[in-house]
C-alpha positions in Angstrom: 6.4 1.5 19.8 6.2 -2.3 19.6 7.4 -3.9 16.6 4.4 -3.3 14.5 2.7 -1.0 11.7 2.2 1.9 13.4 5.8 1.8 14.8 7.3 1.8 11.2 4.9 4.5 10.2 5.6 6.5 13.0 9.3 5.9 12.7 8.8 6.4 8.8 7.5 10.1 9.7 10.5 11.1 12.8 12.8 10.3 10.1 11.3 11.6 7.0 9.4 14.9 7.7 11.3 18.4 6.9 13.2 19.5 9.9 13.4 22.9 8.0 9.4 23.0 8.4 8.8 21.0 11.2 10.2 20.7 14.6 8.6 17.5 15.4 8.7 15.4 18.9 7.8 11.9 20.0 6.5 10.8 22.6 5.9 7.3 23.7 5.8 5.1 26.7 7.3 1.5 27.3 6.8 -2.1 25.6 5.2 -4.5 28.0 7.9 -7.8 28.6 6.4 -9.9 26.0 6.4 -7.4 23.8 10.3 -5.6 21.6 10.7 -2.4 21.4 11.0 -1.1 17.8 12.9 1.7 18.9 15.7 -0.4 20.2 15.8 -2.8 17.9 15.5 -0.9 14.8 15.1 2.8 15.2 17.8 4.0 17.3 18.4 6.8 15.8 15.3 8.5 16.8 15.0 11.0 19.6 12.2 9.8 22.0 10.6 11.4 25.3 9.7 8.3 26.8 6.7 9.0 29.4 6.7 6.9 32.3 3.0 4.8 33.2 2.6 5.1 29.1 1.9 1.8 28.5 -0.6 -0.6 26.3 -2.3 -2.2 29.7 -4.7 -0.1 32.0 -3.4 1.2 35.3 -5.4 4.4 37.0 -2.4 5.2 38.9 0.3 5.0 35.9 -2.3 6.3 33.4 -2.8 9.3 35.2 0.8 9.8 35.7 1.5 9.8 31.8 -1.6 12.1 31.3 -0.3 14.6 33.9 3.4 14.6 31.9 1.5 14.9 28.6 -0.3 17.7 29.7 2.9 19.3 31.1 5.1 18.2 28.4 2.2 20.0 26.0 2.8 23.1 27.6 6.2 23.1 27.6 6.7 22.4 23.9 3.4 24.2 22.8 3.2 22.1 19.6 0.8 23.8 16.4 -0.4 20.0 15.9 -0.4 16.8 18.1 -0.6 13.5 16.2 -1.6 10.3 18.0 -1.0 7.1 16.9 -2.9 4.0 18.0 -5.9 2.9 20.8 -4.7 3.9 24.1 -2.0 6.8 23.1 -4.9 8.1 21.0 -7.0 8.1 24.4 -4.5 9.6 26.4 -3.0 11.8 24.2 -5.9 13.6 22.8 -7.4 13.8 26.5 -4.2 15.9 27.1 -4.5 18.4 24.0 -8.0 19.2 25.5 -7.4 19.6 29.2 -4.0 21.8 28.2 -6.6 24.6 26.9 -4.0 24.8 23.7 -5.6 25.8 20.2 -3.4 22.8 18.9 -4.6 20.7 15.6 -5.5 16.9 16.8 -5.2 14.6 14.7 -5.8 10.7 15.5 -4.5 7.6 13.3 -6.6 4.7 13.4 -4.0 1.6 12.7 -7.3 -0.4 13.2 -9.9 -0.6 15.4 -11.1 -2.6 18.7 -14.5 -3.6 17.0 -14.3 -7.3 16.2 -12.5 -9.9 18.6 -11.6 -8.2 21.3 -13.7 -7.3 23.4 -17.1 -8.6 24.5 -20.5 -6.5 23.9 -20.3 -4.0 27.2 -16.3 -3.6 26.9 -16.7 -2.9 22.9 -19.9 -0.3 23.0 -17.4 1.6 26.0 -15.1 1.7 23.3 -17.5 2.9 20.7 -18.8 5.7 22.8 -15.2 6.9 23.7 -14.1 7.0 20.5 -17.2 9.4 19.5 -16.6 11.8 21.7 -13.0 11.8 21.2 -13.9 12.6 17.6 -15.8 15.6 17.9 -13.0 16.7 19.6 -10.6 16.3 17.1 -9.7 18.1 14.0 -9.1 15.2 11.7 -9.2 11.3 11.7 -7.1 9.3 9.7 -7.5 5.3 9.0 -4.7 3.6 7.4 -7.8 1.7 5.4 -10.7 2.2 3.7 -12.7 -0.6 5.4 -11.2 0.4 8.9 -12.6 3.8 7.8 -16.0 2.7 6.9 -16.4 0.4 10.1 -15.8 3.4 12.0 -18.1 5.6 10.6 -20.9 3.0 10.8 -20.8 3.0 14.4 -20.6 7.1 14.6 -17.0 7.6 14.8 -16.1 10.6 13.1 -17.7 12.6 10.3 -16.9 11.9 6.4 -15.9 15.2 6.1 -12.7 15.1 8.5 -11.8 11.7 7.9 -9.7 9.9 4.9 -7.4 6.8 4.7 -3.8 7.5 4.7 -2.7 4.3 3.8 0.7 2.7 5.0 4.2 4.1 3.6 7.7 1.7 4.2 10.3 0.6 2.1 12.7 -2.4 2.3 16.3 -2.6 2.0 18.0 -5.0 -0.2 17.1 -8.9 0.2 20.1 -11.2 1.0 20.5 -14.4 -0.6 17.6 -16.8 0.2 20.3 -19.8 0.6 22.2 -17.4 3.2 19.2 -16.5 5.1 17.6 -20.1 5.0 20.9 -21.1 6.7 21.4 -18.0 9.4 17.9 -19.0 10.4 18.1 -22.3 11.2 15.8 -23.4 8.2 15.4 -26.4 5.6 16.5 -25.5 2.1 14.7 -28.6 0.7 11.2 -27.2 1.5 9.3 -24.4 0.9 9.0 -21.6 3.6 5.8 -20.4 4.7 6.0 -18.1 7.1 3.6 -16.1 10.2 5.2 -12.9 11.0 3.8 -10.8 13.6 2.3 -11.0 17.3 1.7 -13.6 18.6 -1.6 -12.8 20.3 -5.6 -14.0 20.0 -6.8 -11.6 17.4 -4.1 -13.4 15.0 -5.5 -16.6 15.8 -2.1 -18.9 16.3 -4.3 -21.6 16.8 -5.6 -21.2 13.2 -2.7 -21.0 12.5 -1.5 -24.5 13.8 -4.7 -26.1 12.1 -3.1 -25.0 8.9 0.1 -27.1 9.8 -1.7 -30.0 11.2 -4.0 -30.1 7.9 -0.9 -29.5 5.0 1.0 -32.2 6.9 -2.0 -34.8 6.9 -1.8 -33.9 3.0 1.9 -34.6 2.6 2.8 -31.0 1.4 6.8 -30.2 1.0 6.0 -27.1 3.3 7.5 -26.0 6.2 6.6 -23.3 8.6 8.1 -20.5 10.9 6.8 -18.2 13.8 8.6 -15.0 13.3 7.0 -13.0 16.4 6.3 -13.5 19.9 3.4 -13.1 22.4 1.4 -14.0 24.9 0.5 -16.9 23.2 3.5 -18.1 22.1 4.4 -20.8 24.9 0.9 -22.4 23.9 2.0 -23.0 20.3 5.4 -24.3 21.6 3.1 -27.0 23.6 1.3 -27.9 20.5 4.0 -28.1 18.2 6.3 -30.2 20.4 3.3 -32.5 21.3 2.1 -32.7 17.2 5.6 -32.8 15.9 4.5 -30.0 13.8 7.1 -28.8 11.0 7.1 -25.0 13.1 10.1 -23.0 13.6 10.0 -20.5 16.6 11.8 -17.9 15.7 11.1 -14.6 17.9 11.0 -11.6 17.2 13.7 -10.7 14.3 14.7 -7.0 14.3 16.3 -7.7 10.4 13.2 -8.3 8.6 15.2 -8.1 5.1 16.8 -11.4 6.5 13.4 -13.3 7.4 12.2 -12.3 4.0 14.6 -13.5 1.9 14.0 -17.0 4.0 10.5 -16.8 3.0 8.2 -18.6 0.1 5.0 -17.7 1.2 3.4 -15.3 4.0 0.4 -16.5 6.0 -2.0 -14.2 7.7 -4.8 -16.2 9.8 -6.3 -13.3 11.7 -9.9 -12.0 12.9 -9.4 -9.0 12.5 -6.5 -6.4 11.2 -6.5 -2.6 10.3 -3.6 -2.5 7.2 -1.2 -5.3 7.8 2.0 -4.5 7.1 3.7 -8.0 6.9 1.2 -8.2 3.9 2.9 -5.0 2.6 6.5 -6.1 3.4 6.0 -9.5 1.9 4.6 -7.6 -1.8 7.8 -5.5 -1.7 9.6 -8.4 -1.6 8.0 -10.2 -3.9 6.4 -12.6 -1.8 2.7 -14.6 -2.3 0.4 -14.4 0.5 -2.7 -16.6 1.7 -4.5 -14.5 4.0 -8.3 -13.8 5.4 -9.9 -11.3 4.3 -10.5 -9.3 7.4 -10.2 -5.8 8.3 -8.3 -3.6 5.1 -6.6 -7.3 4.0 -8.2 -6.7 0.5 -6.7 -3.3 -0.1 -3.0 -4.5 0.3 -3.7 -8.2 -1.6 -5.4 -8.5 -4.9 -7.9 -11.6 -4.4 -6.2 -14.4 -7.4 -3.7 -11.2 -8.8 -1.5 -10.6 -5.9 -2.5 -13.1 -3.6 -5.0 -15.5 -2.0 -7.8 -13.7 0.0 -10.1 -16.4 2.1 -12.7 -16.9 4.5 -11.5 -17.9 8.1 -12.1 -21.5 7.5 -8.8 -23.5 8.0 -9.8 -25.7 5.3 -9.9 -23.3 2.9 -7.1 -21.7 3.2 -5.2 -24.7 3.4 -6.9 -25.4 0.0 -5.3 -21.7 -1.1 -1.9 -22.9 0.4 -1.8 -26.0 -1.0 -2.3 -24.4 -4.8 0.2 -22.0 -4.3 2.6 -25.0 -3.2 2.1 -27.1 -6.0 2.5 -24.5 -8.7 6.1 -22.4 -8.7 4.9 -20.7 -11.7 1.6 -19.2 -9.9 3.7 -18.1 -6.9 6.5 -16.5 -9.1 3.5 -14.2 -11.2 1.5 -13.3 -8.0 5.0 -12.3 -6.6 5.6 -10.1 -9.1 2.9 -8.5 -9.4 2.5 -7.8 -5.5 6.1 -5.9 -5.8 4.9 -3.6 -8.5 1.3 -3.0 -6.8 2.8 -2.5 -3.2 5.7 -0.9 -4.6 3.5 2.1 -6.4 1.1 2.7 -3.2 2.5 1.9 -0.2 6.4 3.3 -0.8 7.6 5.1 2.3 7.9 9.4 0.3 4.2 8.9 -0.4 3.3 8.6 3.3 5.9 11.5 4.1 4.7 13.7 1.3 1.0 12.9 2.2 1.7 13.8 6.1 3.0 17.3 4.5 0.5 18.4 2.6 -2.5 17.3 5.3 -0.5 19.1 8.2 0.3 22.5 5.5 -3.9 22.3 5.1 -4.4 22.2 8.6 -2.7 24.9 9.8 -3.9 26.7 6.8 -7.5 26.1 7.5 -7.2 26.7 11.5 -5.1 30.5 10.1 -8.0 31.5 7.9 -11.1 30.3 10.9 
């Protein structure tokens, strides 16, 4: 439950689904040090079993641990469906339903996949044949994008008949003044803010990133940046930025993303790969312009020249998308707006709820009449 997309869905679900229908549990494990815990920081309120060894990095001896509590903690509650979320819970988790000989539904949500810029070859085709014998053991697949979706299936993961996209659901709460925010943050009110929000780790390229900085400033653009995240890889753009004298703010993770919003002019996405990015999503409901690459689901949350700016992975050219957007207030104001009303419409946080209802009702209906 790192501070991420599936973390706000899964949050979005704990809080939202009908406690008069369903008597729903989470379980989860810990964040690793580089790494906040969404729970902590923004969900308190939800009641967690936290297993101990559940965690993102591989360990034989803690990863059998969590499976063995899984499997207990499967018996004990003796849940009609068990809903995993992301690569290694999804592993672990569904591994459990089988081996605790329980007729439960499993379902598996695909925030992504491991299929580009992760792995190498050998690592990625383990992956592939996991993940294909994992579906046929599962009662339906979910992928919070149609292109995350269709990548899958191309490499025989799943069957089009028990998989659909169940695209992202969140809402924001109110904005507070931009002036206010720019000033809590430690930001220039003279220039415009663009901002990277999220981890920061190799498949979101930081180092493309950094290009992007070095290039707008060789132009003389009145733009500056800010890293709202953390990550592995975060101590090498500090080096970079103090030896450049780059115009980057470090900010960390921020648990009040309202806040960081209202700061913000433009949002930058400069990854490899992404399953639905929901800083994309969070930036249209506030009204925010993006640049980003389009990778992964990145064109079913921005509108290519309507919402947004979808480009290749070439620095240059998203500079060149950057720089338009900079030196035209009027173009960022109408693809703003319109990225509220689109965003707004299909990612708002009762469709994902009321969408979770109805597939779980025609589950257990379908398993009842079998």
């Amino acid at each position: 439950m790192n501070i991420g997309g599936p973390a706000i869905q899964v949050s979005t679900l704990m809080r939202g689904l009908n406690p008069k229908t369903f008597d729903h549990r989470l379980y989860t494990g810990y964040c690793s040090p580089d790494e906040q815990d969404f729970l902590y920081s923004n969900a308190p309120d939800i009641k967690t079993y936290r297993v101990p060894g559940f965690g993102r990095s591989l360990s034989f001896v803690d990863d059998l641990r969590a499976f063995i509590i899984l499997v207990r903690e499967i018996h004990s509650f003796k849940p009609h469906i068990i809903h995993t979320h992301t690569a290694k819970a999804g592993v672990l988790g569904r591994l459990a339903a089988l081996f605790s000989l329980r007729s439960s539904i499993r379902v598996h949500t695909f925030h992504g996949h491991l299929l580009k810029g992760y792995f190498g070859p050998i690592i990625t085709f383990l992956v592939i044949q996991i993940e294909r014998i994992l579906a046929v053991y599962s009662s339906y697949l979910l992928a919070v994008g149609e292109t995350v979706r269709q990548d899958l299936l191309n490499v025989g993961i799943g069957r089009p008949d028990r998989f659909s996209v169940m695209p992202p659901g969140l809402g924001l709460d109110e904005l507070p003044p931009r002036l206010e925010s720019i000033q809590k943050l430690g930001l220039d009110a003279n220039k415009i803010q663009c901002a990277f929000i999220g981890r920061v780790t190799k498949i979101k390229r930081p180092d493309r990133f950094l290009d992007i900085v070095e290039e707008t400033q060789k132009r003389g653009l009145p733009i500056s940046y800010f890293i709202a995240g953390d990550g592995e890889l975060l101590e090498d753009c500090r080096t970079r930025i103090n030896l450049q004298k780059l115009p980057v703010t470090l900010l960390g993770w921020q648990n009040n993303i309202e806040l960081v919003l209202a700061a913000t002019d433009i949002v930058i996405l400069t990854s490899d790969n992404e399953g639905m990015p929901i800083s994309l999503i969070q930036a249209g409901m506030a009204a925010i312009p993006v640049v980003a690459t389009g990778v992964g689901s990145v064109n079913e949350v921005v509108i290519n020249n309507v919402t947004g700016k979808v480009t290749s992975t070439n620095y240059v050219e998203i500079t060149n998308a950057l720089e338009e957007l900079v030196n035209d207030s009027n173009l960022r104001d109408e693809l703003g707006s319109a990225a509220f009303d689109f965003t707004k419409r299909r990612f708002g946080s009762n469709r994902l709820v009321d969408d979770h209802e109805k597939l779980y009702k025609q589950l257990l209906a379908s398993q009842a009449k079998s």
